[in-house]
N, C-alpha and C positions, 0 to 999 in steps of 0.2 A: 854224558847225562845220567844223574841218579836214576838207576831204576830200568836202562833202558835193558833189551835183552842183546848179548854177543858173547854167540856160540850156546843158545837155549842156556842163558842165564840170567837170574831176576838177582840184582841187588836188594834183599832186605834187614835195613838197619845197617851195622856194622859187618853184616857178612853175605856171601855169596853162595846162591844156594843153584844148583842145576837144575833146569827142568828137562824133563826127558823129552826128545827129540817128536815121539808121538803123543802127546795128549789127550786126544779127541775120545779114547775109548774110555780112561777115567773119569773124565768131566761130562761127556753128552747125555748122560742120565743124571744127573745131578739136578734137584731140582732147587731152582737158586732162592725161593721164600724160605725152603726151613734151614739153609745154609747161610745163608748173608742176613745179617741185622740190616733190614728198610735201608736206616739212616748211615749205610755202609755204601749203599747202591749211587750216591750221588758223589758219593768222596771220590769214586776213580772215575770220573769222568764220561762213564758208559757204562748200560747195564751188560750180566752175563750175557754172552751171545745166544741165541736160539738154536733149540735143536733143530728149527726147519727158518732158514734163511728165504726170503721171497719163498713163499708157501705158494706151490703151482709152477714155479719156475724151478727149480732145482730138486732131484730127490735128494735125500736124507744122506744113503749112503755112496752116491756119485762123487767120485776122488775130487774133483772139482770142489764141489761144498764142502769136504773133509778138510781139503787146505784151504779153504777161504773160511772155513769157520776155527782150526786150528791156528792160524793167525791173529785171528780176532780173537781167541781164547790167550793168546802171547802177550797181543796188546791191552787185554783187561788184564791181567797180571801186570804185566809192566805199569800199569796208573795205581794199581794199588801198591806197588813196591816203592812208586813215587811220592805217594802219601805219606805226611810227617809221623799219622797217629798209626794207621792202619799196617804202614808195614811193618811195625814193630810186633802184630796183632799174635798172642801165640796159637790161635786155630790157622792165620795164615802160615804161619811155621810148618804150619803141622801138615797143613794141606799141602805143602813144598816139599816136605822131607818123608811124609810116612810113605808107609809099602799100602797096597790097598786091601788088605784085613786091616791092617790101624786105622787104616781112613775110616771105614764103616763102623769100628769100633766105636772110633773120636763121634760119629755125626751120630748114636747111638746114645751117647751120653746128653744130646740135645734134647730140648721140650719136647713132652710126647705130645700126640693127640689132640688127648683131651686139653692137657694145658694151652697149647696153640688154637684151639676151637673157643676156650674159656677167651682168650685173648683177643678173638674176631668178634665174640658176642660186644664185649665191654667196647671194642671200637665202633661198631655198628649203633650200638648202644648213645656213644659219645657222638657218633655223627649225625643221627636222630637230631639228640639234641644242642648238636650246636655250640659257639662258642659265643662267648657277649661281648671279650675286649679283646680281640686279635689285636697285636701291634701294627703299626700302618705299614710298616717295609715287610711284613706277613702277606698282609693283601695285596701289596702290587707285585712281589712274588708269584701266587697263586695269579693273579692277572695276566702276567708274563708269561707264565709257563701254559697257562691254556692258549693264548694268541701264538704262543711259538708252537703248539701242538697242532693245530689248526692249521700254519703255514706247513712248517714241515713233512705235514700226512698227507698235505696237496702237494705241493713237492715232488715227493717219493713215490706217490700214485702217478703223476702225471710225469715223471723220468723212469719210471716201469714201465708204461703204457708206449712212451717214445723207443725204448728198449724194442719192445716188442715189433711193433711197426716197420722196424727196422732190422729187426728178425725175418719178417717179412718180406720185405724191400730187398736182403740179400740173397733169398734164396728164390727170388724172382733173376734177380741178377743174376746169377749160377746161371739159369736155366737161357739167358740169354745170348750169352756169349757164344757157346756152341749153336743156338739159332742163327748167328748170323755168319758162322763158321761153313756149318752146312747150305747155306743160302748162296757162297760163293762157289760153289762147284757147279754150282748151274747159271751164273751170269759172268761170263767170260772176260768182259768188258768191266767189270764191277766187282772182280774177283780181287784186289789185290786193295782194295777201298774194304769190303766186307772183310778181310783180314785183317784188316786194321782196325778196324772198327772192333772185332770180335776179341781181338790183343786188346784194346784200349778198357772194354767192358770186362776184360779179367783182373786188370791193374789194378780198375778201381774196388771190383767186387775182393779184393785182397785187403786192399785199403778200408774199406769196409768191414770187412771180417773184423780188421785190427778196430777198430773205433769201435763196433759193437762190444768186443770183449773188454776192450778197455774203461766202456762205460759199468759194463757189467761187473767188472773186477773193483773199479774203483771209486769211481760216484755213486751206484745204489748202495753199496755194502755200507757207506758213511748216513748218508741221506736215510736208510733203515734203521743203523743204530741209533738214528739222536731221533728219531720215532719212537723205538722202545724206551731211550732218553726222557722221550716227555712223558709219557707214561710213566717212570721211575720218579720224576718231579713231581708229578702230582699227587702218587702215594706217601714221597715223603714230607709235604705240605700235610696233606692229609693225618699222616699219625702225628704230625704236632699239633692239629689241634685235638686230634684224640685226647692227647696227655692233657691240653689245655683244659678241653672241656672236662677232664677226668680231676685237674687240679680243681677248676669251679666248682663243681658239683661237691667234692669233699670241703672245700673251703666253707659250701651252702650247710651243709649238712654237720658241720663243727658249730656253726655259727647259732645254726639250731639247736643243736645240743647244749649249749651254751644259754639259750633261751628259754630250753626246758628245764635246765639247772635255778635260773633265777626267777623263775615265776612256777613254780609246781605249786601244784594246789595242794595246801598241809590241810585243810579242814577236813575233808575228805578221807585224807592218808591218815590223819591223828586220830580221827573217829573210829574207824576202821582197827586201826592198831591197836586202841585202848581197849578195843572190845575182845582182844585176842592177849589183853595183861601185857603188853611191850610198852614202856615209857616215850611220851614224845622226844625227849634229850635222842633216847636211844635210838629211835627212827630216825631222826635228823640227820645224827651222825653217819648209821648206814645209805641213808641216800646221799648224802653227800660225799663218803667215800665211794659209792657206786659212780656216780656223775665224772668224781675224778678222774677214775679209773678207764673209764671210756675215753671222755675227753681227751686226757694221755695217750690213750692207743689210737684213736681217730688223729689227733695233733701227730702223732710219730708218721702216720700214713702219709699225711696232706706233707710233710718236712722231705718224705721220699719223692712223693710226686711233683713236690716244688724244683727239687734236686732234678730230677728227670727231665722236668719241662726245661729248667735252664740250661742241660747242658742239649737239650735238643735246639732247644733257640741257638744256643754259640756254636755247636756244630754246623747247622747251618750256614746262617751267619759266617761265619769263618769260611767254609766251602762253597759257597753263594758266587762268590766273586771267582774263586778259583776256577767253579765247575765253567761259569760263562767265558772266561779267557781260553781253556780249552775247546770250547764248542767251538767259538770264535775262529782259532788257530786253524782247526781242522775240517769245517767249513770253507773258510778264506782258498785255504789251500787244495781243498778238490775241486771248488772251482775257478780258481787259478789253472789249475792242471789238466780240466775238463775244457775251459777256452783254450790254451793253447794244443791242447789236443785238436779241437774240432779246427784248430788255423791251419796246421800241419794237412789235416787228411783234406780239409779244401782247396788247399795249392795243392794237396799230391794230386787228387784227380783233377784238376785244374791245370796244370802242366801236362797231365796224360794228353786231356783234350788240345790242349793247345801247338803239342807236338804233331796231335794225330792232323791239325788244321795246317800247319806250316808246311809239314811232309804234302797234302794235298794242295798247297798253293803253287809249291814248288814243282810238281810236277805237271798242275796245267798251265804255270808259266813256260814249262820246260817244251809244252806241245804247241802252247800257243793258242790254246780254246776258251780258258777265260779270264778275266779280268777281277779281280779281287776286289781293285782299290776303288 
């Protein structure tokens, strides 16, 4: 598969570039706004991982989160390496092959500050006010993506919360086994049932263990990203109508200018000017070459912005479809992998117990004390 990683390797374009084996120290400070263009963040499928995965559950620097986040740093590379436009990107190049003085160099030559502040103003600016003709497949976009935020952040809330309980649940378990361990040293008759019992309640707390980590490792880590996921969708809905509203607004404001040109008030101008010895010929022509001259630079503006807006709409557009087959895939598949995990650990302690029943029926058949059937 294009793009996949074997042997910390990302496929990008026509060539193969290695990634070094640890990652995590390069990227975990990186902050992913002034690094990735918005409309970058939906093309691979997932946003940059977080520096603090389950906030409250995991520290930062716990080897545990280093490799579940150093993974997830593998697999956002690999979707961008799978991207037609993006892997060919040369700042992705660059972030694959430089040493790390180049690196900070390259992100060094990016928008400062102030320009990036100037660019939050005019967004906040454009969200004020709004868009007039969003396209319909826009809106139910934005529709969809707040309903999938919605589900998904209950979801992930409520498969953390089972996590945890369950956290709980085993280290009650731990504590019981040896309970009934110790409990057969003093019932002599019941010694060898409490042993079993105390083997049986290890088995499963084993089984356990596994099914906790496995939720932990493999269903919240997915069920989290496509929460930061909806989060990423709605930012990049959002800066398209930025631009939209940014296209309107110039569009209004040409249109004006346009309006100012054909209705100026010459009585006023002509009075004015003759009284300073200028010819009205000669005022005309200056204010009409003035008008031009705006016009022109206001028109080059709105011809950029139009350019902007469209290739945001097609990017989109284009990625729309792609991003939801991936969601889809990767969803289907954890829990696909999450039921037949939870079938597995229900027969396993399910056979435990059923062993621990059979072994006791066979032996009060063997004395002759009770009757099962």
């Amino acid at each position: 598969m294009s793009g996949s990683v074997v042997d910390n390797t990302v496929s990008s374009g026509n060539s193969s570039v290695a990634i070094p084996t640890d990652i995590s120290g390069q990227i975990l400070d990186l902050d992913e706004d002034d690094d990735l263009e918005v409309f970058s963040k939906i093309v691979s499928h997932q946003p940059l991982p977080e520096k603090f995965v389950m906030k409250g559950m995991v520290e930062r620097f716990n080897e545990d989160f280093i490799e579940t986040r150093r993974s997830a740093l593998h697999k956002f590379l690999n979707k961008i390496a799978e991207h037609p436009i993006f892997s060919s990107s040369e700042d992705f190049k660059i972030f694959l092959t430089a040493g790390s003085g180049e690196l900070t160099s390259h992100k060094k030559q990016g928008p400062g500050f102030l320009s990036r502040m100037g660019e939050t103003v005019k967004a906040v600016a454009a969200a004020v006010r709004g868009v007039r003709s969003r396209p319909q497949e826009f809106t139910d976009m934005q529709e969809y993506a707040e309903a999938f935020s919605q589900k998904i952040s209950s979801i992930d809330k409520v498969t953390q919360r089972i996590v945890r309980e369950q956290k709980e649940y085993l280290e009650e378990l731990k504590e019981c086994g040896p309970t009934y361990a110790l409990w057969s040293q003093s019932e002599e008759e019941l010694a060898e049932p409490l042993k079993n019992v105390a083997g049986c309640v290890d088995k499963c707390c084993k089984e356990t263990e596994e099914q906790v980590k496995h939720l932990n490792d493999h269903l919240i880590p997915v069920l989290h990203e496509y929460v930061l996921c909806a989060d990423t969708l709605k930012a990049v809905l959002r800066r398209r109508d930025n631009i939209q509203a940014d296209f309107e607004a110039k569009t209004e404001a040409l249109a004006s200018k346009k309006a100012d040109r054909d209705a100026d008030s010459k009585v006023l101008s002509l009075a004015w000017d003759s009284l300073v010895g200028r010819s009205p010929e000669e005022v005309k022509q200056q204010k009409q070459q003035k008008f031009k001259g705006e016009i022109k630079e206001m028109r080059d503006e709105l011809d950029k912005v139009e350019d902007r807006l469209e290739w945001a709409n097609n990017a989109l557009k284009s990625d729309w479809t792609r991003w939801q087959k991936g969601m889809r895939t990767d969803l289907r598949s954890a829990f696909i992998d999450t039921a037949e995990r939870n079938v597995s650990y229900y027969e396993k302690c399910l056979a435990v117990w059923e062993s621990f029943l059979q072994s006791q029926r066979t032996d009060a058949e063997g004395n002759g004390n009770v009757d099962f059937s």
